[in-house]
N, CA and C of each residue as an Amber inpcrd file, in Angstrom:
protein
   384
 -12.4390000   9.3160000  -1.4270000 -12.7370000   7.9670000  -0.9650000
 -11.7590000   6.9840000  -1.5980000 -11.0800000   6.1770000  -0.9510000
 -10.3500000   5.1750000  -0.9650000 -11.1490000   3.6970000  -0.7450000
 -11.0390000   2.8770000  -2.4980000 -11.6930000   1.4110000  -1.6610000
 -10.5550000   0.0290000  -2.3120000 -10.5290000  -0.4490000  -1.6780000
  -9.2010000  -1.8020000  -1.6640000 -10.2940000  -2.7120000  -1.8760000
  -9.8760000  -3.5080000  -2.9420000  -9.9190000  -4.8560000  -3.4420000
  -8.3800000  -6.0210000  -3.5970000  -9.1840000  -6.9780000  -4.0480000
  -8.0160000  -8.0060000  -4.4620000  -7.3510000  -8.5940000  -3.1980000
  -7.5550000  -8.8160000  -2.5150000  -7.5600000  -9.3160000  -1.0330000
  -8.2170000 -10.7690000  -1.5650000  -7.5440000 -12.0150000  -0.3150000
  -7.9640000 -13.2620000  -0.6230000  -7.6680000 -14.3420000  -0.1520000
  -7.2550000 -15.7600000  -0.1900000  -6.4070000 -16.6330000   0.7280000
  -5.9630000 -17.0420000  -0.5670000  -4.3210000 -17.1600000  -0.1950000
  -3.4370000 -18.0480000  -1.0520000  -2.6250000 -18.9820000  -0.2240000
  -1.9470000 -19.8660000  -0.9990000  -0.8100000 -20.6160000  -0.6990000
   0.3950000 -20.1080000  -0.6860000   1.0910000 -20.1780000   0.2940000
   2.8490000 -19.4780000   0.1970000   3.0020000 -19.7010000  -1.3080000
   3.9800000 -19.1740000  -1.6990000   4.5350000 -18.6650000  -2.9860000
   3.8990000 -18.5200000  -4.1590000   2.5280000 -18.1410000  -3.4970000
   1.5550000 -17.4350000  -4.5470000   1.4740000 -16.2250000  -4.7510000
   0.9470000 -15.5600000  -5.1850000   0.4040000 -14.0740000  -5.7770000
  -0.6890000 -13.1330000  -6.0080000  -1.1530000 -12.1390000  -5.3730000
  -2.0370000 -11.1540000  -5.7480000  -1.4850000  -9.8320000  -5.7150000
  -2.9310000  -9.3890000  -6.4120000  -2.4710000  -7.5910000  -7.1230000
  -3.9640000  -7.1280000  -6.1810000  -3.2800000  -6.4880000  -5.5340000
  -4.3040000  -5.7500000  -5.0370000  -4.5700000  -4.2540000  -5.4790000
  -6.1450000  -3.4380000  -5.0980000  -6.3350000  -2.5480000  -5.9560000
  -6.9380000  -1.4440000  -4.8820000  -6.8080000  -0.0690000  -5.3390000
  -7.0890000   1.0030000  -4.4700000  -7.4710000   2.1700000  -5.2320000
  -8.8570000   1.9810000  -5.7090000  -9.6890000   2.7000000  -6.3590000
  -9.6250000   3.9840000  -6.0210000  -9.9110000   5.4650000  -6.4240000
  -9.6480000   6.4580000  -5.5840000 -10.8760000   7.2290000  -6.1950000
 -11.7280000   7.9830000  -5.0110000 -12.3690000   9.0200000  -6.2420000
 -12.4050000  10.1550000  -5.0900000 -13.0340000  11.5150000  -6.2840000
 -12.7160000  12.9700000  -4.9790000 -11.1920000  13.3630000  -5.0360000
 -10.4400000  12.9760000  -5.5970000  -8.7100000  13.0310000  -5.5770000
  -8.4720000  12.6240000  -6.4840000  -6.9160000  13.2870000  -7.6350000
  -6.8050000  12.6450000  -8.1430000  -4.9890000  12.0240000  -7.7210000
  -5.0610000  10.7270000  -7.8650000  -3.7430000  10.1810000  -7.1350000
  -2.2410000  10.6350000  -7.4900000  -2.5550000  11.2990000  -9.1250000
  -1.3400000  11.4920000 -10.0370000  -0.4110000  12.5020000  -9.3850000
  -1.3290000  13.0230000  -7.8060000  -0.9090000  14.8280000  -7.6060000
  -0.5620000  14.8040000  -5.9010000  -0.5980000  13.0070000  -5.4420000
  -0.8440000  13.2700000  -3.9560000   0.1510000  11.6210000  -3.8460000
   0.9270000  12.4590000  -2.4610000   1.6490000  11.2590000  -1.9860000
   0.7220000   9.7060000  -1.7940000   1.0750000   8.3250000  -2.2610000
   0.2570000   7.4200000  -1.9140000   1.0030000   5.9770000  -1.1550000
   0.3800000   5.1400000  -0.4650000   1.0650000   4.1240000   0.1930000
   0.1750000   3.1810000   0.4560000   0.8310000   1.8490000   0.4510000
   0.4460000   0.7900000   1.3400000   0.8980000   0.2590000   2.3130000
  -0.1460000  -0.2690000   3.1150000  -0.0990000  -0.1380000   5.0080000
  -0.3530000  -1.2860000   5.3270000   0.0370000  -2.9240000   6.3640000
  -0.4170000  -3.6980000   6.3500000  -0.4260000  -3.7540000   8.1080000
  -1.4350000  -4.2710000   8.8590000  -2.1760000  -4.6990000   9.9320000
  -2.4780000  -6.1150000  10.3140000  -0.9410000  -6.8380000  10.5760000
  -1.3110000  -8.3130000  11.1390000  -1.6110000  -8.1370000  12.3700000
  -2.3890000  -9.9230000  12.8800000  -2.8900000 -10.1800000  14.3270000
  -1.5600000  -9.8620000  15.3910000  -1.7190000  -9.1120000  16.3880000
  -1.1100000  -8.6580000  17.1900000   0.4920000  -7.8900000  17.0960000
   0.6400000  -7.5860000  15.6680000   1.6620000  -6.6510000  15.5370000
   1.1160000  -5.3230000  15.1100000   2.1450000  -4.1570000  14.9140000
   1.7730000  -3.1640000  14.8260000   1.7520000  -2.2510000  13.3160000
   0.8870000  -1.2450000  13.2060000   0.4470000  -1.1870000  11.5940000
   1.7160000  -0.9340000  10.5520000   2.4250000  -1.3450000   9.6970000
   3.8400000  -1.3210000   9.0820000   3.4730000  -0.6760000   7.5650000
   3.9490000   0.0920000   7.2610000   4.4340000   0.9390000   6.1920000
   5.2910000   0.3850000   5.5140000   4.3890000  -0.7330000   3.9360000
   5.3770000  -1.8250000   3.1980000   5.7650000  -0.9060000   2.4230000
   5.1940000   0.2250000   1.4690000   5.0360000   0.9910000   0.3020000
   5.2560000   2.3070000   0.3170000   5.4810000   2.9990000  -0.3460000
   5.0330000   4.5760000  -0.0920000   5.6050000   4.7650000  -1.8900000
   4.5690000   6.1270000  -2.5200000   5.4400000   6.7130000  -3.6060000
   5.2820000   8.4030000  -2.9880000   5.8800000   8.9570000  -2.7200000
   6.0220000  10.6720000  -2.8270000   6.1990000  11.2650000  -3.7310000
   5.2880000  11.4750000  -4.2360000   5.1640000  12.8360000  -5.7800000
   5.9090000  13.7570000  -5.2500000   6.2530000  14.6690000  -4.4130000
   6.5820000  15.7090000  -4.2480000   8.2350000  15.1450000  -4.3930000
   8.6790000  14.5730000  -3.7550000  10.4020000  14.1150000  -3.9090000
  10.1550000  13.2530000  -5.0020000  10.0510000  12.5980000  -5.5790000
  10.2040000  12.2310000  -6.7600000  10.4210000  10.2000000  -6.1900000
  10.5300000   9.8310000  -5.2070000  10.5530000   8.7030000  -4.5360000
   9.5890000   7.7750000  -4.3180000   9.8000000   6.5840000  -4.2440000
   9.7240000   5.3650000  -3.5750000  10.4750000   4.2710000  -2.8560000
   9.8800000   3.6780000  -1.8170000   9.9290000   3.1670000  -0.9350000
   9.5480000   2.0270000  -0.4650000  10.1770000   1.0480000  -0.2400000
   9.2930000  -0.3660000   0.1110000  10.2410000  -0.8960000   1.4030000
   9.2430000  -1.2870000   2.3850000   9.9250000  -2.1430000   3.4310000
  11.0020000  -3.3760000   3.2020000  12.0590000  -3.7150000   4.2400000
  12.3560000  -4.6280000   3.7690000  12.1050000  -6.5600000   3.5460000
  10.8050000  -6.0160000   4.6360000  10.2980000  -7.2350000   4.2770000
   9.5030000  -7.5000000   3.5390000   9.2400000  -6.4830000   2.1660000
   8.3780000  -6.9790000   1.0040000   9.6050000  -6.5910000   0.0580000
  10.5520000  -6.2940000   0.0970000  11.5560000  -5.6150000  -0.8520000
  11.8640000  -6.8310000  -1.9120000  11.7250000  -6.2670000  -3.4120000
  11.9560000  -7.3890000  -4.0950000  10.8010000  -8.5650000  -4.2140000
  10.0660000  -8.3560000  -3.6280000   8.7020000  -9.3020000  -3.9390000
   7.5700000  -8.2990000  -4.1350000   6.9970000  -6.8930000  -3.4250000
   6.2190000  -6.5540000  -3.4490000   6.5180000  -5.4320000  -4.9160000
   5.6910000  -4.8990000  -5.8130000   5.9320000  -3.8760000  -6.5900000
   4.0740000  -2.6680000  -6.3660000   4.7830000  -1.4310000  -5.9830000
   3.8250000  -0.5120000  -6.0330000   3.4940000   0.0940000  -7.3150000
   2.3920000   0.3810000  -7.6990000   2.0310000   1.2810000  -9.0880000
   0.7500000   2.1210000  -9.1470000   0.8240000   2.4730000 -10.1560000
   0.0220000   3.4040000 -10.3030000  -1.1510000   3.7630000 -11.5480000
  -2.2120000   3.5020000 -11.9080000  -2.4270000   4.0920000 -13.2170000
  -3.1800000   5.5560000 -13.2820000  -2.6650000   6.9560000 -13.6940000
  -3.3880000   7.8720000 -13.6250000  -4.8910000   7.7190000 -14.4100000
  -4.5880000   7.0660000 -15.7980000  -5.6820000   7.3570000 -16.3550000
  -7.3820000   6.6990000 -15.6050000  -6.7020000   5.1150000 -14.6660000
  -8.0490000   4.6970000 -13.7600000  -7.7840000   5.3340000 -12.5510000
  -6.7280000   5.7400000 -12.0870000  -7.2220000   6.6650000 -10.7600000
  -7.0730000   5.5620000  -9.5970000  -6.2010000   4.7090000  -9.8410000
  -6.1350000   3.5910000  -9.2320000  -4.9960000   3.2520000  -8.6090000
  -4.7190000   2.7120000  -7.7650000  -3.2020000   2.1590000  -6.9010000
  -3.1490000   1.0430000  -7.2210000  -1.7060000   0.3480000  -7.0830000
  -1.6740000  -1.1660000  -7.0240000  -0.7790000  -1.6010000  -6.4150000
  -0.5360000  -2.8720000  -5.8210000   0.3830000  -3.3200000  -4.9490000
   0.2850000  -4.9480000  -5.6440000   1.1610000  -5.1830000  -6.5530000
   1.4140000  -6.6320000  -6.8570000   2.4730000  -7.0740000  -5.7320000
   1.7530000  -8.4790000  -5.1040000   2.6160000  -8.8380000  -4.3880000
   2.7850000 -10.4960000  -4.8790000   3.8090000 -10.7520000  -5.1510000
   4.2940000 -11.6300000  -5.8630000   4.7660000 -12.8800000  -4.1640000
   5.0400000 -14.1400000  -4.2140000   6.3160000 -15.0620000  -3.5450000
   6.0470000 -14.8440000  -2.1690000   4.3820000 -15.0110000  -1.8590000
   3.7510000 -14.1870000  -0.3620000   4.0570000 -15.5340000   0.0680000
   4.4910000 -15.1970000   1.5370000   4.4190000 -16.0120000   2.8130000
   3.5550000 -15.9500000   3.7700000   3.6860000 -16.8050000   4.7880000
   2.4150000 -16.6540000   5.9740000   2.5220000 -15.4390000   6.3770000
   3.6030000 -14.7790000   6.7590000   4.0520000 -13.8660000   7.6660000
   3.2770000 -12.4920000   6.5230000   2.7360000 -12.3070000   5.4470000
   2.1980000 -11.3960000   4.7280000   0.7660000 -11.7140000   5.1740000
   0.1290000 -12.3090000   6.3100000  -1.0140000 -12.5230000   6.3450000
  -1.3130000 -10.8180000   6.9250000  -2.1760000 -10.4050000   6.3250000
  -2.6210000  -8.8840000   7.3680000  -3.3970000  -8.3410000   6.5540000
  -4.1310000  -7.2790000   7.2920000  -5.2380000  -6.3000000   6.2740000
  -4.6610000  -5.0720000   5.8470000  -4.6740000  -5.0820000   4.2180000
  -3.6380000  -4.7660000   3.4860000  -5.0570000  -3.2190000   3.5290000
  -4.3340000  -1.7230000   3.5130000  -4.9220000  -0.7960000   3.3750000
  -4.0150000   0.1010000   2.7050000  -4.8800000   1.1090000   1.3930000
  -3.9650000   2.2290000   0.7640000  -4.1320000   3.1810000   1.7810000
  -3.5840000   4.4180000   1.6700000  -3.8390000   5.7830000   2.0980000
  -3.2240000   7.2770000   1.4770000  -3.5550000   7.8720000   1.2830000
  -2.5030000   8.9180000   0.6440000  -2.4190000  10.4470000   1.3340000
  -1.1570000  10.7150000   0.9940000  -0.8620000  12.3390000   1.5750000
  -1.2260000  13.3950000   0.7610000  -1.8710000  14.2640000   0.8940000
  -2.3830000  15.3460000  -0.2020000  -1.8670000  16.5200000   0.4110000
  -0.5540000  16.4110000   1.3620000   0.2300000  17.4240000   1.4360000
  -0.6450000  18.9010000   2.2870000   0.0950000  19.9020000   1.8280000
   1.4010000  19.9710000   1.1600000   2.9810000  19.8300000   1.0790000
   2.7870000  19.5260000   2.7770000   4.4640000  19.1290000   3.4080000
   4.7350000  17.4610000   3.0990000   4.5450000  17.5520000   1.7920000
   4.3970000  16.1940000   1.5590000   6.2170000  15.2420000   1.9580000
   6.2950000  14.3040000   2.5120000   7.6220000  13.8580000   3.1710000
   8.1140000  12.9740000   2.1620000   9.5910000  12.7840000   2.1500000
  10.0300000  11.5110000   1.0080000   9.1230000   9.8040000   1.0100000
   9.0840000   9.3160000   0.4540000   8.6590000   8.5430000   0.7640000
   8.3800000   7.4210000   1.7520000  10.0670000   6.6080000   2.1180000
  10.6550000   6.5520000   3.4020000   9.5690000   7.0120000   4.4880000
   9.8420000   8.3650000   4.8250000   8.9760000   9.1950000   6.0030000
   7.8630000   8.6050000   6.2100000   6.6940000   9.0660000   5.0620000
   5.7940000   8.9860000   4.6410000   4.9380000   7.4980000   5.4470000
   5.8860000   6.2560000   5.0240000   5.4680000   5.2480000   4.9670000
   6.0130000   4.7220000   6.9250000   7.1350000   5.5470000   7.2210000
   6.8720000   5.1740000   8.5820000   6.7830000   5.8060000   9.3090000
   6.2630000   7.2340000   9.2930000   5.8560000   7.8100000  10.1600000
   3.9290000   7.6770000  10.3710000   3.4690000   7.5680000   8.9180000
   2.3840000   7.4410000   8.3640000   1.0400000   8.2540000   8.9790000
   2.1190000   8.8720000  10.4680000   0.5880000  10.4460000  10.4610000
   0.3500000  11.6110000   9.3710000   1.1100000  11.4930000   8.4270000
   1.0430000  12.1820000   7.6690000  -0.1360000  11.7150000   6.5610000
  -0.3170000  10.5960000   6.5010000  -1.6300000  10.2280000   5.9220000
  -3.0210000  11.1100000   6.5370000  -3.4060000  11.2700000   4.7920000
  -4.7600000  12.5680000   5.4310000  -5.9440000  11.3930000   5.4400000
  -5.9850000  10.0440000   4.4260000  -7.6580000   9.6200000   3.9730000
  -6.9710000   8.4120000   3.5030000  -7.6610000   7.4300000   4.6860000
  -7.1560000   5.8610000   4.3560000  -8.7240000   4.9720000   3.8140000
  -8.3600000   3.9540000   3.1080000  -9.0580000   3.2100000   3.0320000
  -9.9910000   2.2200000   3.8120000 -10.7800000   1.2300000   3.7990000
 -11.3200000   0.5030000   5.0320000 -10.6180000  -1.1210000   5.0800000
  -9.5630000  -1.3330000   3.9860000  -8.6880000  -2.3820000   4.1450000
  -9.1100000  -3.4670000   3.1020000  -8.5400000  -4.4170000   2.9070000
  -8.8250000  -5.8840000   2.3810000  -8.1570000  -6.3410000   2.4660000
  -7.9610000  -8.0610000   3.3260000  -7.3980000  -9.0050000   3.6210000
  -7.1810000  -9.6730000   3.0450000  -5.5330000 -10.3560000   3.3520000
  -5.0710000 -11.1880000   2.4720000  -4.5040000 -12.0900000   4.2800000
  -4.6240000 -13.6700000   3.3230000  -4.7010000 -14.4520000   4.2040000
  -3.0820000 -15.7820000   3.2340000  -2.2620000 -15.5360000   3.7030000
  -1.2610000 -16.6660000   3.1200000  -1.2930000 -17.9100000   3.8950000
  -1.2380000 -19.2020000   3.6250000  -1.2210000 -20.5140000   3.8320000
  -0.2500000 -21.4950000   3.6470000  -0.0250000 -22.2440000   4.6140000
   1.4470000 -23.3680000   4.2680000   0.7980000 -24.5290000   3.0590000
């Protein structure tokens, strides 16, 4: 089970850390990513880390503002997203690959059928 927090409304060139609790899995051993879902575009692959290649990956429209992480010991994901604009408005969801054809990261994050067990999302809402 995958659950996302830290979702919220900010002002452009504000900041949140969003969070992706994990239990039943442990994350340290399985490809993981973040996925975002704005109004009438299509679902985009900002994030990805691939344990198996040793990689990460970030779109280029969070590149340099967004940072992915990890803590094994809480079992937890994170996506600090720093210098958000309107255009980051969307429902931000983790998901991860537990393989075993696990893909570089890249792949991972835009092909994203390779995701086995996604989360149910949390929204982030940016403001002028």
């Amino acid at each position: 089970q995958l659950v996302e927090s830290g979702g919220g409304s900010v002002h452009a060139g504000g900041s949140l850390r969003l969070s992706c609790a994990a239990s039943g899995l442990s994350l340290d051993s399985v490809g993981v990513g973040w996925f975002r879902l704005a109004p009438g575009k299509a679902r985009e692959g900002i994030s990805c880390i691939s344990t198996a290649h040793g990689s990460t990956y970030y779109a280029d429209s969070v590149k340099g503002r967004f940072t992915i992480s990890r803590d094994n010991a809480k079992n937890t994901l994170y996506l600090q997203m720093n210098s958000l604009e309107p255009e980051d408005t969307a429902v931000y969801y983790c998901a991860v690959d537990v393989g075993p054809l696990m893909p570089p990261a890249k792949s991972m994050c835009q092909l994203q059928s390779g995701m086995d067990y996604w989360g149910k999302g949390t929204p982030v809402t940016v403001s002028n």
